[in-house]
Z-matrix of the N, CA and C atoms (Angstrom, degrees):
N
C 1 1.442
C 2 1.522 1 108.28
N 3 1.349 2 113.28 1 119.56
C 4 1.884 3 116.81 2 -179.76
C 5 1.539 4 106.53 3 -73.28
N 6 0.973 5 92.91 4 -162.68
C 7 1.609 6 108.59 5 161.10
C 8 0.881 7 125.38 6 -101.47
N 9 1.217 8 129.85 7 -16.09
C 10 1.869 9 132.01 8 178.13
C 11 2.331 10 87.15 9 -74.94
N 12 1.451 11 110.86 10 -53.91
C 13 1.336 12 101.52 11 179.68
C 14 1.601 13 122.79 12 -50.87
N 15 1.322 14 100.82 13 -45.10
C 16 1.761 15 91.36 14 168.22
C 17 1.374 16 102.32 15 -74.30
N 18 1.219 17 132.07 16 -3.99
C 19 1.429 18 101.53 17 177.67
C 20 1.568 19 121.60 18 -87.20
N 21 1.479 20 109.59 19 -7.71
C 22 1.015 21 138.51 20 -160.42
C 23 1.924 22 97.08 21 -86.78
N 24 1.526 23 100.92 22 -54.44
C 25 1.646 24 116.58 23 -174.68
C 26 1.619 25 95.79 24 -59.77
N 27 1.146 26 107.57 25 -52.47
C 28 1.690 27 112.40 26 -164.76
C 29 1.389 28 106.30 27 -51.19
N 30 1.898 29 126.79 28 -44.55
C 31 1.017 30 115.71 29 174.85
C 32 1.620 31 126.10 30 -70.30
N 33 1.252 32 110.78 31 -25.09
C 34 1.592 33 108.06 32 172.96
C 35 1.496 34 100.39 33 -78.34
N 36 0.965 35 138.60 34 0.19
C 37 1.562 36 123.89 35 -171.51
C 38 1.988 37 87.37 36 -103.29
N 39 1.040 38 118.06 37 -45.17
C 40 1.801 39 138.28 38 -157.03
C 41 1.826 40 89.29 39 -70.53
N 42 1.604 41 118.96 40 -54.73
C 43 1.725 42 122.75 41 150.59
C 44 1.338 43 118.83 42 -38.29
N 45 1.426 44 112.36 43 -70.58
C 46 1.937 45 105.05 44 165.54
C 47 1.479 46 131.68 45 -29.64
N 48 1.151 47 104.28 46 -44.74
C 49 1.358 48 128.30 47 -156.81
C 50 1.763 49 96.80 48 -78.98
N 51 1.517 50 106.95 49 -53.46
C 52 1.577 51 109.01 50 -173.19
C 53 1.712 52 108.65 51 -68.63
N 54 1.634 53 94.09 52 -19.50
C 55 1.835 54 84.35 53 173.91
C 56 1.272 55 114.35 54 -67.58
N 57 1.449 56 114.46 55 -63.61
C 58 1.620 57 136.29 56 155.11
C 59 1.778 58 86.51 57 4.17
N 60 1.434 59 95.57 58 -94.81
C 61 1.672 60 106.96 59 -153.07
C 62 1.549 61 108.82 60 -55.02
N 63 1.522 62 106.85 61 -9.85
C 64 1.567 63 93.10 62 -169.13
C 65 1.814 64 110.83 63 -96.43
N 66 1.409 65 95.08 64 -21.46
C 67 1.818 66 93.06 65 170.42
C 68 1.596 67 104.83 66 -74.38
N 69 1.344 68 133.00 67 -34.52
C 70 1.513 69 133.66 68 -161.18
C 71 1.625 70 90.97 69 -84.21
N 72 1.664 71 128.81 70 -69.86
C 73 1.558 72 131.05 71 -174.28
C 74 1.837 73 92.27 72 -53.14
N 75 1.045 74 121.80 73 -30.45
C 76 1.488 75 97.95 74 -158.03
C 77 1.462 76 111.17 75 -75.42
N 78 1.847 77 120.60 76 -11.00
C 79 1.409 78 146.53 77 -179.74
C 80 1.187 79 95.19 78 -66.49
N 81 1.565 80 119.90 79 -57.71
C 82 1.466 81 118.05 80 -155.73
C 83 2.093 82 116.07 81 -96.44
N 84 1.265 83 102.66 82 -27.64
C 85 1.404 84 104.46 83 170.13
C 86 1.192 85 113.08 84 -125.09
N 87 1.113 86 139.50 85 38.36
C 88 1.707 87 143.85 86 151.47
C 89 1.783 88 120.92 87 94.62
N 90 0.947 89 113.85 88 -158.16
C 91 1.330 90 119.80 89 -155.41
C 92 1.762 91 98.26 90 -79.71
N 93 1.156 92 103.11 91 -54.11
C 94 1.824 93 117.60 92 176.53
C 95 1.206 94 109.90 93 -19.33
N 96 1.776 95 104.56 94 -76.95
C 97 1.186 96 127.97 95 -173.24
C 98 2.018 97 102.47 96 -31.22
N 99 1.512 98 89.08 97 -75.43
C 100 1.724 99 117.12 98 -169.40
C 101 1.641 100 89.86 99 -24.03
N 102 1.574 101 109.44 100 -83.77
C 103 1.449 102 132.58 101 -174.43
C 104 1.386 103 106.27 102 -27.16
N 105 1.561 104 117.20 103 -51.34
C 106 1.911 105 111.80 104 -155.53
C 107 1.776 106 92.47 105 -94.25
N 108 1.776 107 123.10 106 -10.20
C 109 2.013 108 104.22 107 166.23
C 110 1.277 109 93.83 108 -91.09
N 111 0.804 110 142.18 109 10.91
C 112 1.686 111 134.23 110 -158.48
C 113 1.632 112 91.82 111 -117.01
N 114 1.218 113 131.80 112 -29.26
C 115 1.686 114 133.72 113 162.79
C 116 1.532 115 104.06 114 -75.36
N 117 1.074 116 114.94 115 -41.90
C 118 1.493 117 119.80 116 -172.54
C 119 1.510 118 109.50 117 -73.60
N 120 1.216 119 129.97 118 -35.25
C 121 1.396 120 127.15 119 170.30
C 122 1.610 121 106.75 120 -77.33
N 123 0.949 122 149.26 121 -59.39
C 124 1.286 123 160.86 122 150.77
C 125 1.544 124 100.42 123 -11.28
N 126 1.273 125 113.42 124 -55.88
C 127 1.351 126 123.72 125 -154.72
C 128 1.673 127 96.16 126 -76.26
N 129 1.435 128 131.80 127 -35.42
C 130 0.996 129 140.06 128 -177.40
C 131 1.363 130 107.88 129 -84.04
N 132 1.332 131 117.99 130 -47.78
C 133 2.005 132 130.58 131 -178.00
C 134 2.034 133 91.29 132 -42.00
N 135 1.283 134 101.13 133 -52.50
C 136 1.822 135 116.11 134 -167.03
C 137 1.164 136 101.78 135 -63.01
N 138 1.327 137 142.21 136 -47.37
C 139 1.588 138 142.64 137 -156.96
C 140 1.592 139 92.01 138 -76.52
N 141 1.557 140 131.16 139 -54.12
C 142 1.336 141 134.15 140 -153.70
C 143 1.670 142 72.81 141 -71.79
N 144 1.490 143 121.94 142 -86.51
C 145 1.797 144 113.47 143 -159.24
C 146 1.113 145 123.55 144 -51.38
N 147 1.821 146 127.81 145 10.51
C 148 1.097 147 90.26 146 166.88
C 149 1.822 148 100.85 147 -132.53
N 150 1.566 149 105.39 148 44.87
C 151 1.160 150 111.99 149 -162.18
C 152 1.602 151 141.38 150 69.08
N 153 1.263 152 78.89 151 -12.99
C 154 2.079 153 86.89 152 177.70
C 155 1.171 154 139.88 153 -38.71
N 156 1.830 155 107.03 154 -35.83
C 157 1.096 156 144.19 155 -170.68
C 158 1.839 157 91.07 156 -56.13
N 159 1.730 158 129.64 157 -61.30
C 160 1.271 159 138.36 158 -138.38
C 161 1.583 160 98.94 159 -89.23
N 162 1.677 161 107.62 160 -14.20
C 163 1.800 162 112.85 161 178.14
C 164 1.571 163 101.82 162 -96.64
N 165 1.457 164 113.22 163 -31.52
C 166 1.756 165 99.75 164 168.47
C 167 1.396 166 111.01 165 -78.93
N 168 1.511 167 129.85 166 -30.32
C 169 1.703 168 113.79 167 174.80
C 170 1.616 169 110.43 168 -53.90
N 171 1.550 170 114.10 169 -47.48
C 172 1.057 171 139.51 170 -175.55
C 173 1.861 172 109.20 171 -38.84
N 174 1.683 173 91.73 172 -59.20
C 175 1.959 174 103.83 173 -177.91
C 176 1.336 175 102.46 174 -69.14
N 177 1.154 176 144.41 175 -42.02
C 178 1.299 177 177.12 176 25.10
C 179 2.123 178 97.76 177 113.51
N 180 1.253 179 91.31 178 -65.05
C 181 1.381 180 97.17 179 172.03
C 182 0.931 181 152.24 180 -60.73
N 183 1.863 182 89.57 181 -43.61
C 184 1.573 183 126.37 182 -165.13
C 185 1.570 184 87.32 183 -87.43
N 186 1.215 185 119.65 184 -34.46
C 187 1.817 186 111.55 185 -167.46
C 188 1.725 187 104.95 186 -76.64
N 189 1.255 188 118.49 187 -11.77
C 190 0.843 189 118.33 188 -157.68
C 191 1.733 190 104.27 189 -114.43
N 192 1.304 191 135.11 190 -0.03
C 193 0.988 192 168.16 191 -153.49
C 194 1.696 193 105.21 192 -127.87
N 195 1.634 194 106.25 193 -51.85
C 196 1.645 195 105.33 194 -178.12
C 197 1.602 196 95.49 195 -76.58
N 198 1.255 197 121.14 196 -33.69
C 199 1.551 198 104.41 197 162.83
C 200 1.087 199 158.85 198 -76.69
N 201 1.131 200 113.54 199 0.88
C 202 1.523 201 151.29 200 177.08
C 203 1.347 202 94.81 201 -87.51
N 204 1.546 203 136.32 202 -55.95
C 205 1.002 204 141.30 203 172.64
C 206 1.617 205 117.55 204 -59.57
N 207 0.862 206 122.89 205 -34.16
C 208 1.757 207 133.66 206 -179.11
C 209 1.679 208 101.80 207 -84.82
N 210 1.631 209 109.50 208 -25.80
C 211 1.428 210 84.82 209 155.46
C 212 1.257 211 131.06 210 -126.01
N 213 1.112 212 114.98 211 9.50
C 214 1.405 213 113.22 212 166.90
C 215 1.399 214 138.37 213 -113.21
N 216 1.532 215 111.58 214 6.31
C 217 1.300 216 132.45 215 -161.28
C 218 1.650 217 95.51 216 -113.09
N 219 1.520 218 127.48 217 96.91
C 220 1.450 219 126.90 218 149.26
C 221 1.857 220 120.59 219 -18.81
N 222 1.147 221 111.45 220 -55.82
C 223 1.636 222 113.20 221 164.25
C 224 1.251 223 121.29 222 -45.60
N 225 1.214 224 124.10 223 -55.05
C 226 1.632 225 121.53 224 174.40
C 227 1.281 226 96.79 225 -53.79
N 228 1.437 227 126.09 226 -73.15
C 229 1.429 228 105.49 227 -157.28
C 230 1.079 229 121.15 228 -72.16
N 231 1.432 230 137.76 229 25.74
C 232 1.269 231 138.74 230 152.45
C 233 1.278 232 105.52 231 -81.13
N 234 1.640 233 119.98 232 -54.43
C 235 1.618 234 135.58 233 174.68
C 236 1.717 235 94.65 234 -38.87
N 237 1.507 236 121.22 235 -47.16
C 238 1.512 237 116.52 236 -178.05
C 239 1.214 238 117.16 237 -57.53
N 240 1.568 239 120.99 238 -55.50
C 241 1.174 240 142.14 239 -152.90
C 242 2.176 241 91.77 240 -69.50
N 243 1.664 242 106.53 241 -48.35
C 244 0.968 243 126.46 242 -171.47
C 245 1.800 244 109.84 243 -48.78
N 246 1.490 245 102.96 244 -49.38
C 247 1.237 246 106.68 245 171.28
C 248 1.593 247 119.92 246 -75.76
N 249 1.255 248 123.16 247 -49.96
C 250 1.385 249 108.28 248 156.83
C 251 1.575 250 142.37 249 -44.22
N 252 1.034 251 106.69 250 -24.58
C 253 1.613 252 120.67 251 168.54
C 254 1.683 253 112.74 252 -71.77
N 255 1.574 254 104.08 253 -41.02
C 256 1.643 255 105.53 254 -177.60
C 257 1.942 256 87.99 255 -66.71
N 258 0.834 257 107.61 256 -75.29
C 259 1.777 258 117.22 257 -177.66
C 260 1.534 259 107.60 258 6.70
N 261 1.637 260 93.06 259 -65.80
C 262 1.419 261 121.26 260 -168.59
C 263 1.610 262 105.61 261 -48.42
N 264 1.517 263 101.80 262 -68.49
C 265 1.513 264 119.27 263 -175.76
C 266 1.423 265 93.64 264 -50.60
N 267 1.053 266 127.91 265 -70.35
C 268 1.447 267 125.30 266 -178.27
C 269 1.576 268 126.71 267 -8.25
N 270 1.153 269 88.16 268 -63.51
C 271 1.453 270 109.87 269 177.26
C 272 1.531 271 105.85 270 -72.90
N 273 0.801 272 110.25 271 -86.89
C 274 1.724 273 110.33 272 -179.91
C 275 1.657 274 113.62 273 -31.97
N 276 1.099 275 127.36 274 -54.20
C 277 1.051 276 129.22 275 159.87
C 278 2.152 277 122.85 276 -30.99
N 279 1.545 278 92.38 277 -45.95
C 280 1.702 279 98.32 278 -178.71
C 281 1.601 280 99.54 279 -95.27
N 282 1.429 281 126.67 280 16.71
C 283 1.365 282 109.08 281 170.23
C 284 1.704 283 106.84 282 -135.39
N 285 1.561 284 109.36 283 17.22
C 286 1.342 285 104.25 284 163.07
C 287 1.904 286 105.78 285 -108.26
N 288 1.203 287 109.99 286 147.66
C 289 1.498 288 141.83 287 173.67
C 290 1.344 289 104.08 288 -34.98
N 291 1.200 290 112.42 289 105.78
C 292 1.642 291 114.82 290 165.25
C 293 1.572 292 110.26 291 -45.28
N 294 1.800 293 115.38 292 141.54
C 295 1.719 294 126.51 293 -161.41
C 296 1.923 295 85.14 294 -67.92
N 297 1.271 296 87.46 295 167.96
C 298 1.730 297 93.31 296 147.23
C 299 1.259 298 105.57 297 -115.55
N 300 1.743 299 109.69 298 151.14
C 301 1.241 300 135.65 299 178.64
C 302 1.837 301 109.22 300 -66.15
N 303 0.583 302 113.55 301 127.79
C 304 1.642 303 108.39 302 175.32
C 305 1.716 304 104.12 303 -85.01
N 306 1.724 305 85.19 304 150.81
C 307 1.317 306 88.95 305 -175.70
C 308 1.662 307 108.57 306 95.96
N 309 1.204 308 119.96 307 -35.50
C 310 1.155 309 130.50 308 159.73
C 311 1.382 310 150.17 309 -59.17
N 312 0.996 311 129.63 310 63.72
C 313 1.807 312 130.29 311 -150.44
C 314 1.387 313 103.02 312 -73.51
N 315 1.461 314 131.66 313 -30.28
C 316 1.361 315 128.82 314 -147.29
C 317 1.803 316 88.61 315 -127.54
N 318 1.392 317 114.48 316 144.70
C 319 1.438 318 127.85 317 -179.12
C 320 1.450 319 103.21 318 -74.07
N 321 1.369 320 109.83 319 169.00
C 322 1.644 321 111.86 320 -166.01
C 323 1.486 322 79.76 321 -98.78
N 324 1.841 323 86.92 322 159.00
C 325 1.308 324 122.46 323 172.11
C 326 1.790 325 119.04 324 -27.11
N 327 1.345 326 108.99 325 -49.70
C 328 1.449 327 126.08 326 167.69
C 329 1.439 328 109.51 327 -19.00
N 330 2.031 329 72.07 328 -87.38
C 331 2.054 330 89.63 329 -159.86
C 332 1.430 331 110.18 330 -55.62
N 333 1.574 332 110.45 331 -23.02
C 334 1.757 333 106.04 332 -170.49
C 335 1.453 334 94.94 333 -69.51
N 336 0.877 335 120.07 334 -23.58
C 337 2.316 336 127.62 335 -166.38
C 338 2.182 337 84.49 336 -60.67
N 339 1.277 338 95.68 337 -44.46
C 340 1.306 339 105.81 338 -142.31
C 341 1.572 340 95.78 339 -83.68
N 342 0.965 341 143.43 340 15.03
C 343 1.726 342 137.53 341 -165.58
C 344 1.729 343 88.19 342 -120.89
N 345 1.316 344 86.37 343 148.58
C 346 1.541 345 112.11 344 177.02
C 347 1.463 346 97.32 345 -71.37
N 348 1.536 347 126.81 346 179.74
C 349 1.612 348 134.70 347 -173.29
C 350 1.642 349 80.22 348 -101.10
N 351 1.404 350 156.90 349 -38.75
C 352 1.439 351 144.97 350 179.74
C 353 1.623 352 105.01 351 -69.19
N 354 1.532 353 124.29 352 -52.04
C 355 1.594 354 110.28 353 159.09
C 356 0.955 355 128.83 354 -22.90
N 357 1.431 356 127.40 355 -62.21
C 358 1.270 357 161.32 356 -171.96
C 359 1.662 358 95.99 357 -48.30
N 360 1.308 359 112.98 358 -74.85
C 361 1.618 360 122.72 359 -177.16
C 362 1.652 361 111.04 360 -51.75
N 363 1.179 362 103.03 361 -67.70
C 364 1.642 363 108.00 362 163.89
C 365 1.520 364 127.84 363 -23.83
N 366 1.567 365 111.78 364 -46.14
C 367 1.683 366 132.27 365 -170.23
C 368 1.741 367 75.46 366 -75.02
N 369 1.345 368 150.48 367 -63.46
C 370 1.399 369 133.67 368 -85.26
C 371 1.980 370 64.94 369 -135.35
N 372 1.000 371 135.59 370 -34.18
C 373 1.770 372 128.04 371 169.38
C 374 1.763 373 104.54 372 -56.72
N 375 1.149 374 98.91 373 -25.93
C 376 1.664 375 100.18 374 -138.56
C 377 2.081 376 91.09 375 -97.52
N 378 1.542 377 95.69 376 -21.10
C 379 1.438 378 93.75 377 176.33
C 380 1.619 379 115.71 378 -90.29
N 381 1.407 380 95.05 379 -21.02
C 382 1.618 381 104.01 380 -179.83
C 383 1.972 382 108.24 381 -76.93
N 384 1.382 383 104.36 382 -31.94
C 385 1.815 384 97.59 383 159.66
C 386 1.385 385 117.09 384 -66.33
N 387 0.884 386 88.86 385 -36.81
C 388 1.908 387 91.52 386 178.34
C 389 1.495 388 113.50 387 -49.44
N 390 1.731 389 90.76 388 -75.74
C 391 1.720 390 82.61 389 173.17
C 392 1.702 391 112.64 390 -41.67
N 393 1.353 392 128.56 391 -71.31
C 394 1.397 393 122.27 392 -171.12
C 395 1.258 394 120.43 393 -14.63
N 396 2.185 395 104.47 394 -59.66
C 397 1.499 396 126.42 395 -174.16
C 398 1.895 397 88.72 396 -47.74
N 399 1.168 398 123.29 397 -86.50
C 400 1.405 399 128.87 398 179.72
C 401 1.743 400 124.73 399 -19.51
N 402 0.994 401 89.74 400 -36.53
C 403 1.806 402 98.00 401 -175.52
C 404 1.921 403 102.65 402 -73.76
N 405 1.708 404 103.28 403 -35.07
C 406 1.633 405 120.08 404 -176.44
C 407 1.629 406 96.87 405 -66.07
N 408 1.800 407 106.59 406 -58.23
C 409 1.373 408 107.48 407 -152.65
C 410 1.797 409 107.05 408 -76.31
N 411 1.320 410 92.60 409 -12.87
C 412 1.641 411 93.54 410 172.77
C 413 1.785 412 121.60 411 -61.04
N 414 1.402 413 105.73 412 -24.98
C 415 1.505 414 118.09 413 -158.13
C 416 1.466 415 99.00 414 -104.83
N 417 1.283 416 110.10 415 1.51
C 418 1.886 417 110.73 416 155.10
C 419 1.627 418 100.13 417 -79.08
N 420 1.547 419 110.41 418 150.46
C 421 1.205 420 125.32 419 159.43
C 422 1.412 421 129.92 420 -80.20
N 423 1.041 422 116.73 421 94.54
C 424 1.812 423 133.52 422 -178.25
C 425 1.299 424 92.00 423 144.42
N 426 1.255 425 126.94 424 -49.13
C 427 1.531 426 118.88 425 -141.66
C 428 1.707 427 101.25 426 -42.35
N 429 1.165 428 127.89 427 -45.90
C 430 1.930 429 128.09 428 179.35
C 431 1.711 430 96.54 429 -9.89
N 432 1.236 431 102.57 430 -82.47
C 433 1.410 432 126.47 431 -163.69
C 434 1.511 433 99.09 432 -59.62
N 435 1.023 434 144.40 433 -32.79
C 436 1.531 435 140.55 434 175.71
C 437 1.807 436 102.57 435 -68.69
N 438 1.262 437 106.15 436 -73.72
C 439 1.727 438 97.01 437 169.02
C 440 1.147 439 137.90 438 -60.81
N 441 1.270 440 105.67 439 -15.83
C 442 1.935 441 116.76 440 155.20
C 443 1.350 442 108.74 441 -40.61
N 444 1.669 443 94.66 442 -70.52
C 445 2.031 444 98.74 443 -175.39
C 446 1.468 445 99.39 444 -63.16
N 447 1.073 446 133.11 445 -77.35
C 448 1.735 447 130.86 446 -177.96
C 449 1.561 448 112.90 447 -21.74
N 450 1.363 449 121.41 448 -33.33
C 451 1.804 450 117.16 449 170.47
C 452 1.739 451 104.48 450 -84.79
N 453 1.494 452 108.21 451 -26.69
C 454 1.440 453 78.68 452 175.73
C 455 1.279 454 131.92 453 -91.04
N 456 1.473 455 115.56 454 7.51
C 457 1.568 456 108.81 455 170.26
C 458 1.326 457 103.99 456 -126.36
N 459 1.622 458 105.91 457 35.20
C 460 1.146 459 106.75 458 140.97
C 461 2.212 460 110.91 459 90.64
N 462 1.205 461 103.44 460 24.49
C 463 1.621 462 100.95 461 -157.03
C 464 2.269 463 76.93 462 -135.58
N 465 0.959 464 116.44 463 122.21
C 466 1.367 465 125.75 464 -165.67
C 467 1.914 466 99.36 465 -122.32
C-alpha cells in the first residue's frame, strides 16, 4: 500500500467522519453546522472517487520539491539571478533611444509619421541654424579637416 493509497483511504474515512459529526453537531448547533460537515464529507468522499486525491498529493509534492530546490540548489539561483538580469536588460533596453544608422542624415519614414506639424517646423529652424553655424565655422582656418572627421563618424 503507497501513499497516494492511504491517501486515498484517509479521505473516505476524513468524508465518514464529517458525516458522523454532522448528524451528532447538527443536533446540538443547528442546521448550518449539519449542512457546511455534510459538504465537507461529501467534498472529501468525491476527491478519493474520483481520483483527485493522487493529482493534489502529486501538486502537493511537486510544489514542495520546486521549493526545496529554489532554496537549496546554487543552480536555481543563478537560473533566478539569470532571469532577473534579462528583466533588467529588458527594460532598459525598451527605454533607451533607438542608435542612428550612419550614413543617414534624415530619420526613417516611421519617426517622420510620428512628429507633430510644430516638430516638424522646429527640426526645419534648427537645420537652417545649422547651415548658418556651418557657413561661420567654414571661414575659420582648419575647420575643413575638423568637419571632414566629424562627417565621417557621422556627428555633423
Amino acid at each position: 500500500m503507497g501513499f497516494i493509497d492511504i491517501l486515498t483511504l484517509s479521505a473516505y474515512i476524513l468524508g465518514g467522519v464529517c458525516l458522523v459529526a454532522a448528524v451528532w453537531l447538527g443536533r446540538r448547533r443547528g442546521a448550518r453546522t449539519a449542512v457546511m460537515l455534510t459538504a465537507t464529507g461529501l467534498l472529501f468522499g468525491g476527491l478519493a472517487a474520483t481520483g483527485l486525491t493522487r493529482v493534489v498529493a502529486r501538486v502537493v509534492s511537486e510544489t514542495g520539491r520546486f521549493f526545496s530546490n529554489l532554496v537549496f540548489n546554487p543552480l536555481v539561483w543563478a537560473g533566478v539571478g539569470a532571469l532577473a538580469l534579462a528583466g533588467v536588460l529588458y527594460v532598459v533596453g525598451g527605454r533607451m533611444k533607438p542608435r542612428a544608422v550612419r550614413g543617414k542624415s534624415e530619420p526613417s519614414g516611421e519617426v517622420e509619421q510620428g512628429r507633430s506639424a510644430s516638430t516638424r517646423g522646429q527640426a526645419s529652424s534648427k537645420e537652417q541654424a545649422k547651415g548658418s553655424q556651418q557657413d561661420a565655422d567654414s571661414e575659420i582656418e582648419g575647420m575643413d579637416d575638423i568637419d571632414a572627421i566629424l562627417r565621417k563618424h557621422g556627428i555633423e
